[in-house]
C-alpha positions in Angstrom: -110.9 71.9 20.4 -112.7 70.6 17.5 -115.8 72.4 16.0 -118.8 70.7 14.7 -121.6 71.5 12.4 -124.6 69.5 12.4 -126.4 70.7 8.6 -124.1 72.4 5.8 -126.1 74.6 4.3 -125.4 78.3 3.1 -125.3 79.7 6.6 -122.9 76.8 7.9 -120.6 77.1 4.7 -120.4 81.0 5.2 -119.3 80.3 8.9 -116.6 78.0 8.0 -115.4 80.2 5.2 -115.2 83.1 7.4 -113.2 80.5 10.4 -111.0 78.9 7.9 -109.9 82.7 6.5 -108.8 83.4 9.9 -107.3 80.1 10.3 -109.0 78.3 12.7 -108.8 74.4 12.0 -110.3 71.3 13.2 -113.5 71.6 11.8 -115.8 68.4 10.9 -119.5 68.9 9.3 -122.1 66.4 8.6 -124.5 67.0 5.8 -126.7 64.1 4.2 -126.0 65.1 0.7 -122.9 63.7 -0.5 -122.1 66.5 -3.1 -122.6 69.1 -0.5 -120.0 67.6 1.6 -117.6 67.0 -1.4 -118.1 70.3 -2.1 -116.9 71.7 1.8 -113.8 69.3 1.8 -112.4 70.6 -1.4 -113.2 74.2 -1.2 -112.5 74.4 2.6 -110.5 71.4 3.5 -113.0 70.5 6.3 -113.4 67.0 7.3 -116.7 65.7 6.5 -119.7 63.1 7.3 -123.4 62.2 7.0 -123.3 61.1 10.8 -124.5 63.7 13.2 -123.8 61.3 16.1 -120.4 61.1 14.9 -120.0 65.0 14.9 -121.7 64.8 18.1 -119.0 62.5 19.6 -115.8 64.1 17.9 -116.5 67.5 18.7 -116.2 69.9 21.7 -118.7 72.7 20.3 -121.4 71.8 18.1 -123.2 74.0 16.3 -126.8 73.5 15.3 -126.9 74.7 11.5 -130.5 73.3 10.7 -133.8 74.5 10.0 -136.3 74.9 12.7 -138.7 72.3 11.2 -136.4 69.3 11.2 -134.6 70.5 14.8 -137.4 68.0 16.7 -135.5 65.1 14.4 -132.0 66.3 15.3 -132.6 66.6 18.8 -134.0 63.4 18.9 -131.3 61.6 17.2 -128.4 63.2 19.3 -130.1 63.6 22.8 -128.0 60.3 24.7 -124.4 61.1 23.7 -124.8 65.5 24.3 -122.5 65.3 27.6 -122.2 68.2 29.9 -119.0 69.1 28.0 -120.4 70.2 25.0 -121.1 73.9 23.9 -124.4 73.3 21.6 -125.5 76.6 19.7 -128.3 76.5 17.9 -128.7 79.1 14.6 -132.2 77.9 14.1 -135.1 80.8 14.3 -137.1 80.3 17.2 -135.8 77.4 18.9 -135.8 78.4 22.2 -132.7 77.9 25.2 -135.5 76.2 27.1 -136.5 74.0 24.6 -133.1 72.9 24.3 -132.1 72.9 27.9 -135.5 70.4 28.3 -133.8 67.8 25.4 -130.4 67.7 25.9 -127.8 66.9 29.0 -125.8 69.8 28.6 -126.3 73.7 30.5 -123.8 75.1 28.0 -126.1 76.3 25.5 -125.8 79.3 22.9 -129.0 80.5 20.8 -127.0 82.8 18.0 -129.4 84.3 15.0 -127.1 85.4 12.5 -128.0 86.6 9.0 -127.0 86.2 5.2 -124.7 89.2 5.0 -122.4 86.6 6.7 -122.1 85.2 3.2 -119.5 87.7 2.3 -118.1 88.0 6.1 -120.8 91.1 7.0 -123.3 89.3 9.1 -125.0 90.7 12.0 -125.4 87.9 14.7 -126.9 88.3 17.9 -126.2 85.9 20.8 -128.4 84.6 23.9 -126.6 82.5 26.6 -127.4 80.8 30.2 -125.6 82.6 32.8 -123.3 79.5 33.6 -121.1 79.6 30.8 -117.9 80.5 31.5 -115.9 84.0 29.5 -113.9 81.4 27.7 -116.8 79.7 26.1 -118.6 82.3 25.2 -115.2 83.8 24.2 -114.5 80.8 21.9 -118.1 80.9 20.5 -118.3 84.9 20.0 -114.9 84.7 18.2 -116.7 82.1 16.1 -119.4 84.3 14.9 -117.0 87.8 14.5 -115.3 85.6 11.8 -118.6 86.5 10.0 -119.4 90.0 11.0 -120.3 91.9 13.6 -121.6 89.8 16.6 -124.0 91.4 19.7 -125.5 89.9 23.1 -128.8 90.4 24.5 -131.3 88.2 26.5 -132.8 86.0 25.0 -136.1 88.2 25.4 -135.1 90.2 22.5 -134.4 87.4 19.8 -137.8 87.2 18.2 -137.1 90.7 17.5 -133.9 90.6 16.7 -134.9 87.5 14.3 -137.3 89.7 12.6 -135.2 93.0 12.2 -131.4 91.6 11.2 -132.4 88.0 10.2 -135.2 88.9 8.1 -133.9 92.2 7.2 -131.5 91.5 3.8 -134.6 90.1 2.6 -136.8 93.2 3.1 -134.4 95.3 2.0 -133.5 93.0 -1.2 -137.3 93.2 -1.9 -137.2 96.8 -1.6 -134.2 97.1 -3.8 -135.9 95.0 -6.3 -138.6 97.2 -6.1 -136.4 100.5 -7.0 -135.1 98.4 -9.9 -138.4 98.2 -11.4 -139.4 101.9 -10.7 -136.4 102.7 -12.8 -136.8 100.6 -16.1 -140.6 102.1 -15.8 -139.0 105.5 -16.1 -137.2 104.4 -19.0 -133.7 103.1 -17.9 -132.7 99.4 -18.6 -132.4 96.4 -16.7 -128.6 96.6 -16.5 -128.3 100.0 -16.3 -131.6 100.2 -13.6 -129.9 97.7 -11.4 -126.2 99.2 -11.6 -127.7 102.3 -10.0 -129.9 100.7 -7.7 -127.5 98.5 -5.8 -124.4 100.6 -5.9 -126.7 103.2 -4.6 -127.6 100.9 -1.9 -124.4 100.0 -1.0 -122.7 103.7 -0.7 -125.7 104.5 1.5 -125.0 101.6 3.8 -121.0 103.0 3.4 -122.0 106.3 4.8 -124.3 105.0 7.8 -121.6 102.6 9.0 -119.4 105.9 8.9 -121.7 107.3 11.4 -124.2 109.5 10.0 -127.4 108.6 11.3 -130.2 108.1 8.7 -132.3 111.0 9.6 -129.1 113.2 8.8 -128.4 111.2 5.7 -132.0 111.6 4.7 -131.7 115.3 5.3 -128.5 115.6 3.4 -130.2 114.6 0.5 -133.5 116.4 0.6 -133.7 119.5 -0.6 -137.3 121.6 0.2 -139.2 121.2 -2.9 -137.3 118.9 -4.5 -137.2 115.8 -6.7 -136.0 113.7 -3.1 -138.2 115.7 -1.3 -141.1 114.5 -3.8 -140.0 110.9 -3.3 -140.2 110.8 0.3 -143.6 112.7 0.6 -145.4 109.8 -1.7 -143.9 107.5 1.0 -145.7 109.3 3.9 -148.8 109.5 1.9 -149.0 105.7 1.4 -147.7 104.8 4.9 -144.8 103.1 4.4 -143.2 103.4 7.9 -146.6 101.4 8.5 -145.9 98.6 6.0 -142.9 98.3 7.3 -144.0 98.0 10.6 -146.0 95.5 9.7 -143.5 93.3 8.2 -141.5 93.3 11.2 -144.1 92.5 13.4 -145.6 89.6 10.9 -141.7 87.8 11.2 -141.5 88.5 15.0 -145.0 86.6 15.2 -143.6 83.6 13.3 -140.2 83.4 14.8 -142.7 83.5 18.2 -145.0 80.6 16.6 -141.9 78.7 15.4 -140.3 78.4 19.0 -143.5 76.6 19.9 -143.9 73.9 17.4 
């Protein structure tokens, strides 16, 4: 079986460094940019290409590794040689199974939203499927995306959310850390110093909620009545920010909604 990426970007290269760690093989990417795919063979030994029909043609699964805006041009281009062999998933936001069962001449069709996390091989990725694929497809697909993280599946109903809460999410919560950051060097610490405390601070807390503890217990943990956290969290309520939040995650749910119909 030999595994295809059409687009090798950062979320394509974090894949194939998290297959190639756990030795799976027969991997072939096409990228336009000549350095990039340079750059894949000699870091991952990976063959390469710039012909997605050629990726299309060589390969059993073929992952979709593109942006949304140019999937219209890649679907285009690779529409007559999809056959009903091939496993497409797509990893693009809002690009719908419809829209992808209406262009291509395949049923066996995976929507996936991973997220950046898989970087260092702790993505979240969440999977939508057709009812039609068979447990060792999506078996070979899932064990795919678990070389990256942890890996859920839900109907497809759920992936505008899902977009907007774990693909969106290390950038809401890199803005927010960004934000502490600043907070500190106001109170007087410096920019090295700020951001050492920041993101290991960041980092212990998501230790301790992956050991179990929920947030509302973590949160109590810390707070003392009357005290400096308890202080913190009180300016919070008083300027809403369970409501800004809420906001941001419905303005990305709206767009990955918008983007599944252009």
């Amino acid at each position: 079986m030999k595994i295809g990426f059409i687009g090798g970007g950062n979320m394509a290269e974090a894949m194939i460094k998290g297959m190639t760690s756990r030795g799976m093989k027969n991997i072939l990417v096409s990228d336009p940019g000549e350095e990039r795919r340079a750059l894949l063979r000699q870091q991952y030994n990976v063959d390469t290409t710039s012909s997605n029909t050629d990726t299309v043609r060589n390969c059993t699964i073929i992952i979709l590794a593109v942006k949304p805006q140019i999937m219209d041009t890649v679907l285009n281009e690779i529409a007559d040689i999809v056959t009903d062999e091939k496993t497409v998933v797509s990893i693009a936001a809002g690009i719908t199974l419809s829209c992808l069962s209406s262009r291509l001449k395949t049923s066996k069709l995976i929507r996936v939203m991973p997220n950046t996390p898989a970087l260092v091989q702790k993505g979240m990725s969440v999977m939508s499927l057709c009812e039609c694929l068979s447990d060792s497809t999506m078996g070979g697909v899932r064990e795919i995306f678990m070389s990256i993280g942890e890996v859920r599946v839900l109907p497809e109903k759920y992936m505008d959310a899902v977009t907007a809460v774990s693909g969106s999410g290390p950038g809401f919560i890199a803005y927010f850390i960004e934000a502490m950051i600043e907070a500190g060097k106001e109170v007087g610490l410096n920019d090295d110093d700020a951001t050492t405390l920041v993101v290991q601070t960041a980092v212990g807390t998501a230790k301790l909620l992956e050991s179990g503890i929920s947030p509302a217990q973590l949160r109590e943990m810390v707070t003392s009545p009357g005290g400096t956290t308890f202080a913190g969290l009180q300016s919070f309520e008083d300027k809403k920010l369970k409501d800004v939040v809420k906001y941001a995650i419905e303005a990305a749910r709206k767009r990955s909604e918008e983007l599944g119909k252009t």
